[in-house]
C-alpha positions, 0 to 999 in steps of 0.5 A: 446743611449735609446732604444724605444719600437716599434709597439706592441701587444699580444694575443691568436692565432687559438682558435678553435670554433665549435658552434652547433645551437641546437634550432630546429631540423636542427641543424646549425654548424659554424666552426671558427679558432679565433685568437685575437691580443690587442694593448695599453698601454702596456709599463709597462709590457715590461719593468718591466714585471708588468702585471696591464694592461695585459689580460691573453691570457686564458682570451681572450680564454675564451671570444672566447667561451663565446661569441659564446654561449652567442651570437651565431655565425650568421656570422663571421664577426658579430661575429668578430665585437662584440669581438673586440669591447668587448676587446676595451670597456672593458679594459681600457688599450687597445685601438686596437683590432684585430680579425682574424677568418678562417671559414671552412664550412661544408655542409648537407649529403644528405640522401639516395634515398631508403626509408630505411633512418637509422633516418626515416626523409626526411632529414638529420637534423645533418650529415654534410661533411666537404667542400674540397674547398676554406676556408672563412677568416674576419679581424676585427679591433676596435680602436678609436670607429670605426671598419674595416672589411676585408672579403675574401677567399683563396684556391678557385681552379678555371679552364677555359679549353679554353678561354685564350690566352697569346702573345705579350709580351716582349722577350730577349734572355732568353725568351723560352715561346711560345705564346699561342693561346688557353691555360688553365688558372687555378688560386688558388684565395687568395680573400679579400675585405674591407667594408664601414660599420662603427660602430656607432650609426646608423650604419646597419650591412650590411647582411654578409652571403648574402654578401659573398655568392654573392662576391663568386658568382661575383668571380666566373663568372667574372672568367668564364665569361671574355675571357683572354688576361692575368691573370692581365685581368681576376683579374681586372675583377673580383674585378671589378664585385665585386664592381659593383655588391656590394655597401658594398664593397669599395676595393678589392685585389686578389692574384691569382699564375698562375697554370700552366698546360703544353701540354704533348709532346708525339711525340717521342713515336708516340702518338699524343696529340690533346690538351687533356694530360696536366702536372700540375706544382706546382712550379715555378709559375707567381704571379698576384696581385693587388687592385682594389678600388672605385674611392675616395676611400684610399685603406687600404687592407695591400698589404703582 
């Protein structure tokens, strides 16, 4: 029986791009982890390992750091757009281009109170401290003329100390959970979000800074914001404010473990606990996720 060659692709992951913007004196950084993935007609090479349509991998390298200074890096997502279409367009064997970029920000150290500053300036124009938080991540995949842009963010920490309640839920005999009435909810948020925009003619790049700037901030106050019944509450919420607040954006799918933090039971050594010592548990852990989308709309965000 023949066999037949399935799904297929190649290209080159984790391309570490740190672009310094050096054109005025406040120098910008972005800092980006690129990986590109082609697809096409590739057949020949998995065949018979004859490499006419192949483009090196050290190729698709190469053009990651070209186009970051040929073109700057504005945005991840831009930036995203502009070498998927670049694969696309210029080998005809390659008909799919897939862009994955993690974005690491970094922020200004502020310079000291005293006027002893070791540059003399009122700011410091090129140090900068790498943010502990959350990372930033875009998918961009060109094919067939049109582009799809999935935004998001993971490992975004998030606490309510109190507003969160949990009861009313099916018990059986293996059930040991108290029902609480006033519980910390805290909740690692894996975060991604699909655009309208497509390529064209006409078409008008949405602002993607502002935009993810402000998809963060409906995040977080949906999340400060929402009074918790359950986790499954307080996700619908906040991909609910999304879509509410941004006409870009038609889909979102969040990810959200359930970091528990459990009240630390000191009665035995005569110590009172008035709500105040917890215990974090990193594992096991409840899983909430799910996509919320505009109505009419096909959800296309891969559910993993």
């Amino acid at each position: 029986m023949p066999m037949v060659l399935g799904q297929n692709q190649y290209g080159k992951a984790e391309t570490r791009v740190v672009r310094v913007r050096r054109d005025t004196e406040r120098h910008e950084v972005k800092d980006l982890n690129v990986s590109v993935a082609l697809s096409g007609e590739l057949s020949d090479t998995h065949f018979t390992g004859g490499n006419d349509n192949v483009l090196p991998t050290d190729t698709m390298k190469n053009t990651v750091f070209a186009f970051a200074r040929e073109h700057g890096i504005d945005s991840a997502e831009g930036y995203g757009v502009r070498l998927a279409r670049h694969f696309v367009e210029s080998q005809p064997s390659i008909t799919r281009a897939r862009v994955r970029i993690e974005e690491y920000p970094w922020n200004r150290i502020p310079a000291a109170p005293s006027r002893n500053r070791f540059i003399g300036a009122d700011e410091i124009q090129h140090s900068f401290v790498r943010d502990g938080g959350e990372t930033r991540t875009t998918e961009i995949v060109w094919e067939h003329g049109r582009v799809r842009v999935i935004s998001g963010l993971k490992d975004l920490i998030v606490m309510n100390t109190t507003s969160s309640e949990f009861w009313g839920y099916i018990k059986d005999r293996y059930t040991t959970l108290q029902e609480a009435y006033d519980r910390i909810l805290a909740t690692q948020v894996t975060a991604r979000w699909r655009f309208s925009f497509d390529a064209g003619d006409d078409a008008v790049e949405p602002n993607w800074e502002r935009s993810y700037a402000q998809v963060r901030r409906h995040l977080l106050e949906a999340f400060a914001e929402t009074y918790s019944y359950s986790l499954q509450q307080t996700l619908y919420a906040m991909a609910n404010r999304v879509l509410t607040g941004r006409h870009e954006v038609d889909e979102v799918r969040l990810s959200l473990p359930n970091k528990h933090n459990f009240l630390v039971d000191m009665e035995q050594i005569g110590v009172k606990n008035d709500k105040e010592v917890y215990y974090a548990a990193d594992r096991p852990y409840g899983l909430i996720e799910g996509t919320v989308h505009r109505e009419g709309v096909t959800p296309l965000i891969p559910v993993d």
